[in-house]
N, C-alpha and C positions, 0 to 999 in steps of 0.2 A: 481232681477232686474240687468241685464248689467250693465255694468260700461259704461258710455257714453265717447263716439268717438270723441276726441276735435283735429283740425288740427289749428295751430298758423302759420300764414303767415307774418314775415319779418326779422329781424337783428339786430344786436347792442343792446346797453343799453333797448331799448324796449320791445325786446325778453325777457332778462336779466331777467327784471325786472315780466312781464309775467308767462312766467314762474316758475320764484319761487316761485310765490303763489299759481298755478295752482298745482304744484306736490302736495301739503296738502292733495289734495284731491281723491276720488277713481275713476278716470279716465283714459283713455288710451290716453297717450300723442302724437302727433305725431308733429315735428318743421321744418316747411321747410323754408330752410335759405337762405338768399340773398348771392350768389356769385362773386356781383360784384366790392367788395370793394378792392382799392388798394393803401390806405392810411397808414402812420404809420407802425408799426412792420409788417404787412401783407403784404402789397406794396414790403417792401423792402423784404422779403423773394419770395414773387412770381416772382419779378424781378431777384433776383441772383441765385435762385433755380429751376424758373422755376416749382412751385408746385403752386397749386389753391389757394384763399385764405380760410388761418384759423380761422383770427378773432372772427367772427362771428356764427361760429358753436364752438368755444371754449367756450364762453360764454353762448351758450346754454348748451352745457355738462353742465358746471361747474351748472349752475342755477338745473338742475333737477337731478344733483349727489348727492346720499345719502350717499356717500365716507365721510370718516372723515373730518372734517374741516381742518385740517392739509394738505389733499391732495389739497382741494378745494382753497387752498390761493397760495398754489403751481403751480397749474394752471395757478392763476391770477399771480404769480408773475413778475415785470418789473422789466429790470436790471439798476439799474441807473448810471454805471460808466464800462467803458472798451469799447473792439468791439463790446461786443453785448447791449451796450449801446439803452433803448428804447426798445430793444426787451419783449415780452413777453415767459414766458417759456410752457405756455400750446401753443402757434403758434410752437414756434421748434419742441414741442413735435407732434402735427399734422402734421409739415410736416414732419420729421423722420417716422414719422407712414407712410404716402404715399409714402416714397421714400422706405420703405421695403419691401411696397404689391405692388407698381410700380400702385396703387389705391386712389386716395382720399375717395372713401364711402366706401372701406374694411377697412382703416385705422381708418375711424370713428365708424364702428363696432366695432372696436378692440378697439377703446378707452372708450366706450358704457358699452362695462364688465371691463376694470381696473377700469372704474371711479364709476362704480354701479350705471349707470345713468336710474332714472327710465320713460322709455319713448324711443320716438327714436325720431333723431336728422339726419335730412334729406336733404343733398345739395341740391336744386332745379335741378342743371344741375352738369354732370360729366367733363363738358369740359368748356374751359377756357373764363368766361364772359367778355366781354369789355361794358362799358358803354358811349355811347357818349351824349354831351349834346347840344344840340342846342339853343340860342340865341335870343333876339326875336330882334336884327337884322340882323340875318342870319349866323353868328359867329357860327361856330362847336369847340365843346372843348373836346376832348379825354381822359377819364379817370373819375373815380366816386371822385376820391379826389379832383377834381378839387370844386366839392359842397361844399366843407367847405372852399377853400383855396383859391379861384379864385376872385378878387376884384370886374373884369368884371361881372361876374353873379349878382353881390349885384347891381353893378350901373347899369348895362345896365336888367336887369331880364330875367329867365328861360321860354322856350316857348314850350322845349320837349327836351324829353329824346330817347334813342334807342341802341339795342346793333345790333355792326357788327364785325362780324358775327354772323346770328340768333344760338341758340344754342338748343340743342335737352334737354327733361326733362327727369329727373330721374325717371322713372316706378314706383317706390314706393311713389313716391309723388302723382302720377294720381290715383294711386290705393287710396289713403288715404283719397287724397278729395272726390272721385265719395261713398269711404262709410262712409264719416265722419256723426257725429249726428249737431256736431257748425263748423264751421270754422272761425276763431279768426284772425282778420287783425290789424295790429299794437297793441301799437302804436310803433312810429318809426320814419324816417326820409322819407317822402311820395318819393321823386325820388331818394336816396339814399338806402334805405333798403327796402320797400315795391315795388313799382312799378317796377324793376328790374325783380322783380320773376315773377308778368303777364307781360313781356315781352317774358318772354318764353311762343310762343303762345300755346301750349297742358296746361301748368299752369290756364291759362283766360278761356280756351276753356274747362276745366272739373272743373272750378268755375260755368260755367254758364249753365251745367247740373248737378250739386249737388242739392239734394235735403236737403242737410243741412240746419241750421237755420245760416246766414252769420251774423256776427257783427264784429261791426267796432270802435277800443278804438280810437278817437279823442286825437290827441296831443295835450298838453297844452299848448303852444307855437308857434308862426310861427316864420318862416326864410327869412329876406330880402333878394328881389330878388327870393324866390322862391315859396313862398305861403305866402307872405308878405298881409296881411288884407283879408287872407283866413276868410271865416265861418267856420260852420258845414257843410253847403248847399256845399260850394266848394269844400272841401274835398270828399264828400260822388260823386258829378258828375264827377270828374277826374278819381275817384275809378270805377266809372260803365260806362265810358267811357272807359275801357278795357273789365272788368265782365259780363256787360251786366245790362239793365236799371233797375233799381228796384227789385235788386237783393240786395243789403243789407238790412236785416231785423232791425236791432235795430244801432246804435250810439250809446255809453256810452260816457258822458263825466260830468266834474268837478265839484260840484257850489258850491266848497267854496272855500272862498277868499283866493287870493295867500297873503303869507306877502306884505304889500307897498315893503319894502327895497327888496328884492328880484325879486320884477317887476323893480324897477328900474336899478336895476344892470342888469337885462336881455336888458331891453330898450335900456340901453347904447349901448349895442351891436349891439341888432338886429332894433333899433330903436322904435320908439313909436308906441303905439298899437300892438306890437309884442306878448303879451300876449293872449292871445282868452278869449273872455269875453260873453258867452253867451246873445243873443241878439235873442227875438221872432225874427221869419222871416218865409217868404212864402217860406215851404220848396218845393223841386222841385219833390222828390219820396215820395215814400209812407215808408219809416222807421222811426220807431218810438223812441228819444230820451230818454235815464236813464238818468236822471239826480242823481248825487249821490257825496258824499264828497270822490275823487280818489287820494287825494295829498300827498305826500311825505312831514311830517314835518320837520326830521333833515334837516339839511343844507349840501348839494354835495360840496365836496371839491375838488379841482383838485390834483390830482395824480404824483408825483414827478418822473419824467422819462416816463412818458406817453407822446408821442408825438404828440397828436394830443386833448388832454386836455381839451384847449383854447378853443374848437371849439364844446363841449359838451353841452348839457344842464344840469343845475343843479336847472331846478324848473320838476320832476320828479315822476311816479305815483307811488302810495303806493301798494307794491308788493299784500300783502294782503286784503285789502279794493277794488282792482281792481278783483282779482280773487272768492269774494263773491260775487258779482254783476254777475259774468259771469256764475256762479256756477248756479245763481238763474235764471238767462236769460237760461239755457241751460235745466234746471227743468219745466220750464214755460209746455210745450207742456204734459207733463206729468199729472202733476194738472190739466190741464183742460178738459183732458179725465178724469181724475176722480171726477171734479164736472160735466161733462155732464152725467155721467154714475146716481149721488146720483142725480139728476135734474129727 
């Protein structure tokens, strides 16, 4: 039997986490990452350098490198004191890599064999994303950092997102989805790290002829202002409002209880109800919900010289717990030719 074709669609800590659990297993990985990010160590390198950003395809590397642990903290390392104060050292080392091959995805290649990364790790687009955010009183805000860092999005809220200039997709990414067996959407930050990538219209538009089986990990959390008293049901229509209708097959999400102390300390931030708390409802498609225990029990601490920290989530899925569900979700179609066969 093949080793089944899993394609992971977003960014950040979600990918992270995603795929660290996902390499366990005997599957061919492929990560297409959100290029729009231009917050923290990444911003500031794409800003003075003039290179795409790294962030978020660092942290994919790093999650599916079978490199020594010693390489893998190296990666992650942040410098807490000097000029390159905040920086991380796997971003310089991504963009030293692009400014050798005068390539951002040859340089990721090349990073793919030092780091022993098993899988590939795939920029969505080769050329330079801008994310703009629109308002929902008509307010344009320029730039994907503004989502974490913008007061006006929390008070006044998100009404749409768009990049300008459209940007062309990376070949490898359309080949991956059109022969993936799953494609695997967050979780992540819905107009930060996912949505991004179907903005790139060839991205949306070879989701919605894949004949994969599509699922979709539900964040544990929402974001004032920007999916502030989201459901399931909300999440999954804004998702096939680019994909195309009743294109995600399954949902995975949580049901067990977050600690109280940990909901409230999110609260504080994001305000109340900020937590997603499964609630029957008249779903709108036809996908069907896992429900299943996805949670992260240590406790996320924030990162000393991480610049952008503050604005993380620290109630978070459990790397392994999440990648067994998916494991089993993507087995599904399997079993049931082999009970129609003993039938």
């Amino acid at each position: 039997m093949r080793n089944k074709k899993i394609v992971t669609i977003g960014g950040g800590t979600g990918s992270y986490t995603l795929l660290s659990g996902l390499k366990k297993y005997s599957v061919d990985i492929s990560a297409i990452v959100s290029m729009a990010d231009d917050g923290g160590s990444t911003g500031i390198l794409r800003d003075e350098l003039g290179v795409l950003p790294p962030g978020d395809v660092r942290q994919c590397l790093v999650a599916l490198s079978d490199s020594p642990q010693m390489l893998r903290n190296l990666m992650n390392y942040r410098f807490e004191e000097g000029g390159l104060k905040g920086h991380n050292f796997g971003n310089l080392f991504l963009s030293a890599l692009e400014k050798i091959n005068e390539s951002f995805s040859v340089g990721v290649e090349q990073a793919i064999k030092i780091l022993d990364v098993k899988g590939e790790v795939i920029p969505v687009s080769d050329e330079s994303m801008r994310l703009f955010i629109q308002l929902k009183n008509g307010q344009i805000l320029a730039g994907e950092n503004n989502l974490d860092h913008n007061e006006e999005i929390r008070e006044i809220g998100l009404q749409n997102v768009f990049l300008k200039p459209q940007v062309s997709a990376h070949k490898k990414a359309i080949e991956r989805i059109k022969s993936a067996d799953v494609v695997v959407i967050g979780p992540g930050d819905l107009y930060g790290s996912i949505l991004p990538i179907f903005l790139v219209k060839e991205i949306a538009e070879a989701i919605k002829k894949t004949k994969a089986r599509i699922v979709f990990n539900c964040n544990l959390t929402n974001k004032k202002g920007q999916t502030e008293n989201f459901t399931i049901d909300d999440y999954v229509k804004v998702l096939e409002s680019y994909i195309g209708k009743n294109k995600i097959d399954f949902v995975t999400f949580n049901n067990n209880n977050i600690p109280p102390l940990l909901v409230k300390k999110y609260e504080k931030r994001e305000g109340k109800g900020s937590v997603i708390v499964f609630k029957r409802q008249q779903k709108s498609g036809s996908y069907k919900i896992v429900m299943a225990d996805l949670l992260r029990r240590e406790e996320i601490k924030e990162k000393i010289g991480d610049l952008i920290s503050g604005t993380r989530s620290f109630i978070r899925h459990d790397s392994d717990k999440l990648a067994k569900v998916l494991m089993m979700i993507a087995e599904m179609g399997e079993y049931e030719n082999i009970i129609k066969e003993i039938i």
